[in-house]
C-alpha positions as CSV (number, residue, x, y, z in Angstrom):
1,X,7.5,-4.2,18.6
2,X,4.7,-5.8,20.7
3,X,1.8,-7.9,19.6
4,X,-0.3,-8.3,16.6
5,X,-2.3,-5.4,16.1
6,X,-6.1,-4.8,14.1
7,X,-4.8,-4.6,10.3
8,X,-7.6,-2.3,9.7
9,X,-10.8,0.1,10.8
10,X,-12.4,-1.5,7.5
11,X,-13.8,-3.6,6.0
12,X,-11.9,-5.3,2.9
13,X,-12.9,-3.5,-0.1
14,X,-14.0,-4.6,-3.4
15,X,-10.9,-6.9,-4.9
16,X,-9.4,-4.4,-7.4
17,X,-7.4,-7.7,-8.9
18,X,-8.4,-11.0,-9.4
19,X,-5.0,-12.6,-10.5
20,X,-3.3,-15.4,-8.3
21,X,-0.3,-16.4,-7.7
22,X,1.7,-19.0,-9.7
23,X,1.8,-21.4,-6.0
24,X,-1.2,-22.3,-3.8
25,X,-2.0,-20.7,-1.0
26,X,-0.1,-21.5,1.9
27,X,1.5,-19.7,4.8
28,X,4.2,-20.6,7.6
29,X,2.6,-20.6,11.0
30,X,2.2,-17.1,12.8
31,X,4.2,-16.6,15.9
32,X,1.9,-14.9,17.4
33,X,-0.9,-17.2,17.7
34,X,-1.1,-21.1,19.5
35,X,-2.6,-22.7,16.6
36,X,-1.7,-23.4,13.3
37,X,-4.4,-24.8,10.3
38,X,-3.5,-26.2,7.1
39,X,-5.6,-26.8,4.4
40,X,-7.5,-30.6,4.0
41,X,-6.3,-31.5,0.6
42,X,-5.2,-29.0,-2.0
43,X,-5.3,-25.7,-0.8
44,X,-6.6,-22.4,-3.0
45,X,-5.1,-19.8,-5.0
46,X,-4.6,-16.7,-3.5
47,X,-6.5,-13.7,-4.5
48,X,-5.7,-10.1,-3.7
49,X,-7.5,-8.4,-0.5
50,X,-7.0,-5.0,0.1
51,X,-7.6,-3.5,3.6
52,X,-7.5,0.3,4.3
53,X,-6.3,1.6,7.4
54,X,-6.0,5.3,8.7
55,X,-2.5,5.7,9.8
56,X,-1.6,7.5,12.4
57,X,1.9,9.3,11.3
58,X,3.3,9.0,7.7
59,X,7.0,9.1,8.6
60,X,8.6,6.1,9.9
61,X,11.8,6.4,11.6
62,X,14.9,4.3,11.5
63,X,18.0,4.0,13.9
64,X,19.9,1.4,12.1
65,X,23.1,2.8,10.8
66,X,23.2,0.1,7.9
67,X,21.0,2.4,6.0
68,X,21.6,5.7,4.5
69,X,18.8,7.4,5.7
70,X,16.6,8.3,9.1
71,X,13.1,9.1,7.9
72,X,10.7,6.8,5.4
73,X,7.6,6.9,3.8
74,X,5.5,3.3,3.0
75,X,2.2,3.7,1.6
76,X,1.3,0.5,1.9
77,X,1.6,-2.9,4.3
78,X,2.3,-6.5,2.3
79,X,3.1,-6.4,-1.1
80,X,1.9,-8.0,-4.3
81,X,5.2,-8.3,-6.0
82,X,5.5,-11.8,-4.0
83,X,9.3,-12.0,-3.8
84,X,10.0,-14.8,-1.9
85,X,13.1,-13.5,-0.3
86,X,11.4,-10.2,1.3
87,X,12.6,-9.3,4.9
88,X,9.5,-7.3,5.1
89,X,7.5,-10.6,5.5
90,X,7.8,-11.0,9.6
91,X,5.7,-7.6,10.1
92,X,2.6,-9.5,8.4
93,X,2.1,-11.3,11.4
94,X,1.7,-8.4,13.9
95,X,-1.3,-7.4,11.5
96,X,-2.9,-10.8,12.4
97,X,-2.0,-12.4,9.2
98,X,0.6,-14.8,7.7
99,X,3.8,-13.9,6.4
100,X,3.6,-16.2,3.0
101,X,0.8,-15.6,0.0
102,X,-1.0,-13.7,2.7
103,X,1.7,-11.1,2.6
104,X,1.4,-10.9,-0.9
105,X,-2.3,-11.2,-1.2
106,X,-3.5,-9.2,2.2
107,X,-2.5,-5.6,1.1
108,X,-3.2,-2.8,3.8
109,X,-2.9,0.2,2.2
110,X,-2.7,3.7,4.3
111,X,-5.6,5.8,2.6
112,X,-5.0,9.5,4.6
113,X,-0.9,9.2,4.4
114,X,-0.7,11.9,2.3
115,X,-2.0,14.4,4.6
116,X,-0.6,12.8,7.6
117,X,2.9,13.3,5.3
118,X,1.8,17.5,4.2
119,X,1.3,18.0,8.3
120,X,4.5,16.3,9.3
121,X,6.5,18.4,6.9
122,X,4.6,21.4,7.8
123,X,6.4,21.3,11.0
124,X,8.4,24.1,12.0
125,X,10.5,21.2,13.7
126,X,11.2,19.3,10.2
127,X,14.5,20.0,8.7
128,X,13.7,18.8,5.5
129,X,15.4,15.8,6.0
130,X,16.2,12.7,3.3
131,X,13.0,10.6,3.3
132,X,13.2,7.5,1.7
133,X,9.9,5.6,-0.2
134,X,9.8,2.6,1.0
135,X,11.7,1.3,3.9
136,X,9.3,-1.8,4.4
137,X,7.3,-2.2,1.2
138,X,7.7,-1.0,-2.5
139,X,5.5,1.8,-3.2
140,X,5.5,1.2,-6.4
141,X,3.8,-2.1,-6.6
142,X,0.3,-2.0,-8.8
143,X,-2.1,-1.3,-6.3
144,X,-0.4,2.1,-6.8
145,X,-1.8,2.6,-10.3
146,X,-5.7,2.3,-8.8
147,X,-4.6,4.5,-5.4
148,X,-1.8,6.8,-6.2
149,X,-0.4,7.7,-2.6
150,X,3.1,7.2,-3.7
151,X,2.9,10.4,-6.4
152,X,0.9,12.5,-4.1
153,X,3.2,11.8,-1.2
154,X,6.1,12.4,-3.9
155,X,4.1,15.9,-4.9
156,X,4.2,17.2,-1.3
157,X,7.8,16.4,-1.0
158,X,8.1,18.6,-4.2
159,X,6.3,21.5,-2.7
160,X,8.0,21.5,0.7
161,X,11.2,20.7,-0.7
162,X,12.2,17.4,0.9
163,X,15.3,15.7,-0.6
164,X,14.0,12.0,-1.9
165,X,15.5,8.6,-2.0
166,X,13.1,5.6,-4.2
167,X,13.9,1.9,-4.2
168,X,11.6,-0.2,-6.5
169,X,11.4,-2.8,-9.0
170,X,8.2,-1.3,-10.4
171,X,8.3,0.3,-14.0
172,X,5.0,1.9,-12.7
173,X,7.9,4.7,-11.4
174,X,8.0,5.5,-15.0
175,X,4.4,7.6,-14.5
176,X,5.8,10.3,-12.0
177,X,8.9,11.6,-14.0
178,X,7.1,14.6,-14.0
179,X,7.2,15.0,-10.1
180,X,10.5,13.2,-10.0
181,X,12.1,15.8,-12.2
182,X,10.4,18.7,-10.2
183,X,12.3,17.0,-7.0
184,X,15.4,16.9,-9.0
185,X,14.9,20.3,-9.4
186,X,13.7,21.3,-6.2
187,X,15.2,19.4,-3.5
188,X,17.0,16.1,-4.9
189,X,16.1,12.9,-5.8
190,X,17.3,9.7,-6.9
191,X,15.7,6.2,-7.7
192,X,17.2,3.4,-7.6
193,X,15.7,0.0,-9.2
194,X,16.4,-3.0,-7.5
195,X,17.8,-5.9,-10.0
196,X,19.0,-8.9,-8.3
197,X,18.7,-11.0,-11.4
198,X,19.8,-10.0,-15.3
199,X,17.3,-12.5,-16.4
200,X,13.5,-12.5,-16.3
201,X,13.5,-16.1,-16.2
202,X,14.9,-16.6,-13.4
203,X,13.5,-13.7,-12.0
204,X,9.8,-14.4,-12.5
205,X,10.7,-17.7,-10.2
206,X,11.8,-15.7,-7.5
207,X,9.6,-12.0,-7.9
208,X,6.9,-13.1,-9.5
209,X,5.1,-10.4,-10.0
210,X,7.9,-7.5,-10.0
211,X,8.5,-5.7,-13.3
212,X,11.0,-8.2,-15.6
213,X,14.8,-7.3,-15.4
214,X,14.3,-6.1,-19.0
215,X,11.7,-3.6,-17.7
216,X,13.8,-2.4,-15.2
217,X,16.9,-2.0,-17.3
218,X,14.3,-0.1,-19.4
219,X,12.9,2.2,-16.4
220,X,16.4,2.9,-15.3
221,X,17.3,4.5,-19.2
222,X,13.8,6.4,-19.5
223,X,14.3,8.1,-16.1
224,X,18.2,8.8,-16.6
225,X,17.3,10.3,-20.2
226,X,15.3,12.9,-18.4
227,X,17.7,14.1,-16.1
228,X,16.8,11.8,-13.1
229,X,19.5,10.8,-10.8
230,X,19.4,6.7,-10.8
231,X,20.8,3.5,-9.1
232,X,20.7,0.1,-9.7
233,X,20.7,-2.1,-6.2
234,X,22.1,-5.9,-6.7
235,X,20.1,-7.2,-4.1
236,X,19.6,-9.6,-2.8
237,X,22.8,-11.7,-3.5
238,X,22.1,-15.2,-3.4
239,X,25.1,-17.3,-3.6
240,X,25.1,-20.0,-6.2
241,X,21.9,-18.0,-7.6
242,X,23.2,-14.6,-8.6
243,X,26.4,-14.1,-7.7
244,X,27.6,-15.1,-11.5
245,X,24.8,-12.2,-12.6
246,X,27.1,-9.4,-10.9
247,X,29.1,-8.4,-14.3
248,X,26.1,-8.0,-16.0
249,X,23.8,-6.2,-14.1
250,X,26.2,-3.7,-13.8
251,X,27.5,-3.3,-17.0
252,X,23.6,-3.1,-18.3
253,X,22.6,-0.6,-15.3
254,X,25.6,1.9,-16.7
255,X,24.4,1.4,-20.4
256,X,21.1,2.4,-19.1
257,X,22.4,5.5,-17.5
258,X,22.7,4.6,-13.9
259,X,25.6,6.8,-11.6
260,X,25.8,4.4,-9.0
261,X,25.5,0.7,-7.4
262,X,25.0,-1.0,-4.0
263,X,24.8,-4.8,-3.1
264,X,23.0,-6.5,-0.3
265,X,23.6,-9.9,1.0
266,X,20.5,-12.3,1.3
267,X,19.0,-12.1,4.4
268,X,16.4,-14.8,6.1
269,X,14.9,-13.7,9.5
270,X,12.2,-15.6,11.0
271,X,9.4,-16.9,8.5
272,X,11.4,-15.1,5.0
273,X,13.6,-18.6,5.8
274,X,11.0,-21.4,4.9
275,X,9.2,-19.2,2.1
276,X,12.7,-18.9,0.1
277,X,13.3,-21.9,1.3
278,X,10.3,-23.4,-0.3
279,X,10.4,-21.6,-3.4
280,X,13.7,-22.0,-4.2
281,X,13.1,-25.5,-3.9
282,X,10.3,-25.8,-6.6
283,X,11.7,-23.3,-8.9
284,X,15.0,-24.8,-8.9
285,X,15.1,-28.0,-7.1
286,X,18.6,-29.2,-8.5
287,X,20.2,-26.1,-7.1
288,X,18.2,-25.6,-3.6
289,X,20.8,-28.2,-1.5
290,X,24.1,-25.7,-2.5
291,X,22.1,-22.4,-2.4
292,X,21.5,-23.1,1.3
293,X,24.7,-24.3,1.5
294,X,26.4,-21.2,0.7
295,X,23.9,-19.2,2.5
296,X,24.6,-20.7,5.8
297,X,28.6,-20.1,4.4
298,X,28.5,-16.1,4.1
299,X,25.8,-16.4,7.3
300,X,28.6,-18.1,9.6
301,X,26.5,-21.1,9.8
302,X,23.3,-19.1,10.0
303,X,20.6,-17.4,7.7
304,X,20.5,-14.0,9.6
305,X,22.9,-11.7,11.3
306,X,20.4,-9.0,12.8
307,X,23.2,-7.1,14.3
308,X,24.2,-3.5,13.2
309,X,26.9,-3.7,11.2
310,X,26.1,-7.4,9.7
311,X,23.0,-7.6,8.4
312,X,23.7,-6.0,5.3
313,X,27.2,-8.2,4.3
314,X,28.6,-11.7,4.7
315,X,32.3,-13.3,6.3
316,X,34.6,-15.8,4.9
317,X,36.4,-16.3,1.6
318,X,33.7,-16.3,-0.9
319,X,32.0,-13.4,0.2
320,X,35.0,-11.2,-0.1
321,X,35.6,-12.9,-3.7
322,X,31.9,-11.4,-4.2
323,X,32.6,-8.0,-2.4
324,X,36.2,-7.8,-5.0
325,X,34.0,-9.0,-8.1
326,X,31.4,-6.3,-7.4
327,X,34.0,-3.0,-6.4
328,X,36.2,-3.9,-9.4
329,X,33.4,-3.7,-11.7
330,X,32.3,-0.9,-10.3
331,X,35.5,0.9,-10.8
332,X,35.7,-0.1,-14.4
333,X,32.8,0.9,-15.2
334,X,32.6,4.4,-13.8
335,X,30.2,3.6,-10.7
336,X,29.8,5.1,-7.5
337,X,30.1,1.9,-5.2
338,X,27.6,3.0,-2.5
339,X,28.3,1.3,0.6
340,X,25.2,-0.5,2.4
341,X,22.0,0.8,0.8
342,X,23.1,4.6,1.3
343,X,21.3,5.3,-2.1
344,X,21.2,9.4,-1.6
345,X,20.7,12.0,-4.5
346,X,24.2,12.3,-5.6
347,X,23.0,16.7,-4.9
348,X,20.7,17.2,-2.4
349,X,19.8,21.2,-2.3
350,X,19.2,23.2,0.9
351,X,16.4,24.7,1.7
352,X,16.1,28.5,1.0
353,X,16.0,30.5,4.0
354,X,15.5,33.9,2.9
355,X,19.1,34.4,2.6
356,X,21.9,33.6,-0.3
357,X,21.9,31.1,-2.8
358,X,23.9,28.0,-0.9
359,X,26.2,25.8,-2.6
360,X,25.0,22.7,-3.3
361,X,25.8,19.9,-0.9
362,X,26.8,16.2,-1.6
C-alpha cells in the first residue's frame, strides 16, 4: 500500500450516535505524518463520526494463504466495536486518521457498495466464488442497523448465488436469518461468531462495545436452530488472558449448535501493540507484565510474525500445549477443527448451468 489517501468525498454526516467510549480520547502517532499532538491536560471522549465514501470496487482480494478464502466484502472502514487487539487498526492511518479511538470513532462507511458488489458479480468472468464479509472490519457492527449494506450485499449474494463465509461478534447478525437461510439454500453459507472470551467481564475490558459472550453464545443457538451453518472462532488467544477460556468456549459453542472451531494466535503489528498494550494495562494492570511476557514467548521474542505461514500460530512449548488443549477438545466434543480461519460453509452448491443437478461439493 502507498500513502494516506482522502477518507472521503464527504462531508461527515450528522453523528447517528452520541455514546463514548469508556477511555479518553487518545491515539498512537500516525506513521505517516512528521508531527504528532497530544492533548494539554485531559483529553475528550470520543464521539462517533461517520464519513461516506464512494468506493470504487466492492470485492477485495487476498493472496495470503493463511486464510480460507480469495474474495471479501467490507462495508465499512474503522469500527465501533473498539477491540483493542484489532489488526485492522494500521489501515486507519492511510485514511489520514489515527489508529486508536479514532479507529473506533472515525467510521467510513462505503454508501454505493452494494451496486458496485450486483456489477462485479454480474460478470460473465465471476465464478461465483467464496466471498467472505469482512476481511478488515465486522460488518456487523451498529452502524449497520441505521445503513444496512451488509444485508443488501448478503441479498445479492442470494440472487446470484455466491457461496458466503460471515465472521462477527455482532448479535445484529440475528436480523438477516431470513437472507442467511435463503444462502443456505441457494449457494452456502456459514457464520461464524468470534468469542475470544467466555466472560463478558472480561470481555467488555477488551471489546468494549462487541455484543457480550452471552449474546454471542445466544446468536450462535438462534441461527443454528434455523438451519444455518455456524462456527465459533477462539480468537484472539491471549496467553495468560484466555488461554484457560479454551474448554469452555467450546464446550458452550457446541451446546449452542456450532459444527466447527478455529483458533488465532494474538497478533500486534505496528500501532495494534501500544493500544493492547495500553489497555491491557488499565483493565488489568496486575496481569499486563506476564501477558506480554508470554506474548513475546509464542512471538519468538516478538509481537508479530507477518510472514505466510506464521501469522496465524505461535512456536515453543506453550503454544503447542495450547494447540493440544484446543484439538483434543475439539475431538471430544464432535468439532470440526478448522485449520487457520478457513471458516467455509461446510456445503457450498454449484452454480446451475443449464445442465444436471451436481452433487454437492465440500
Amino acid at each position: 500500500m502507498g500513502g494516506p489517501v482522502s477518507p472521503c468525498n464527504a462531508e461527515p454526516r450528522d453523528i447517528l450516535f452520541t455514546c463514548s467510549v469508556p477511555h479518553l480520547s487518545e491515539n498512537p502517532p500516525n506513521r505517516f505524518q512528521e508531527a504528532h499532538v497530544d492533548w494539554d491536560g485531559e483529553a475528550p471522549p470520543a464521539d462517533l463520526q461517520v464519513h461516506e465514501e464512494q468506493a470504487k470496487s466492492a470485492l477485495s482480494e487476498n493472496k495470503s494463504p493463511d486464510v480460507g478464502f480469495r474474495w471479501s466484502v467490507n462495508p465499512y472502514r474503522g469500527c465501533f466495536h473498539g477491540c483493542a487487539y484489532c489488526y485492522a487498526r494500521p489501515t486507519h492511518p492511510y485514511l489520514g486518521f489515527g489508529a486508536g479511538t479514532d479507529f473506533e470513532r472515525q467510521i467510513v462507511v462505503k454508501v454505493n457498495i452494494v451496486d458496485r458488489l450486483r456489477a462485479a458479480l454480474r460478470k460473465k468472468s465471476w465464478k461465483r466464488e467464496l466471498v467472505a464479509f469482512s476481511g478488515n472490519t465486522d460488518c456487523y457492527q451498529p452502524i449497520e442497523s441505521h445503513y444496512q449494506l451488509t444485508r443488501r450485499c448478503l441479498e445479492v449474494c442470494a440472487e446470484l448465488q455466491t457461496p458466503v463465509t460471515i465472521i462477527t461478534k455482532g448479535k445484529l447478525v440475528r436480523r438477516d436469518v431470513d437472507v442467511l437461510q435463503a444462502l443456505q439454500r441457494e449457494s452456502g453459507c456459514r457464520v461464524t461468531l468470534s468469542i475470544p472470551f467466555a466472560n463478558d467481564v472480561h470481555a467488555r475490558a477488551i471489546e468494549p462495545f462487541a455484543s457480550p459472550p452471552s449474546k454471542r453464545f445466544e446468536t450462535l443457538r438462534i441461527l443454528s436452530d434455523a438451519g444455518v451453518d455456524t462456527a465459533v472462532a477462539v480468537a484472539p488467544i491471549i496467553p495468560g488472558l484466555n488461554d484457560d477460556q479454551i474448554p469452555e468456549i467450546l464446550k458452550r459453542a457446541r451446546d449452542a449448535g456450532a459444527s466447527a472451531a478455529f483458533k488465532i494466535l494474538l497478533r500486534l503489528p505496528l500501532e495494534v501493540g501500544p493500544v493492547f498494550s495500553a489497555r491491557l494495562a488499565e483493565a488489568f494492570p496486575l496481569r499486563h507484565a506476564k501477558v506480554m511476557s508470554a506474548i513475546h514467548d509464542m512471538r519468538g521474542g516478538g509481537q508479530n510474525d507477518a510472514r505466510f505461514g506464521a501469522r496465524m500460530v505461535g512456536q515453543g512449548p506453550r503454544w503447542a500445549m495450547t494447540e493440544k488443549l484446543f484439538s483434543v477438545h475439539c475431538d471430544r466434543l464432535g468439532l470440526e477443527y478448522l485449520a487457520g480461519e478457513a471458516a467455509r460453509p461446510a456445503r457450498v452448491r454449484p452454480p446451475d448451468r443449464g445442465g444436471p443437478q451436481l452433487p454437492l461439493l465440500f
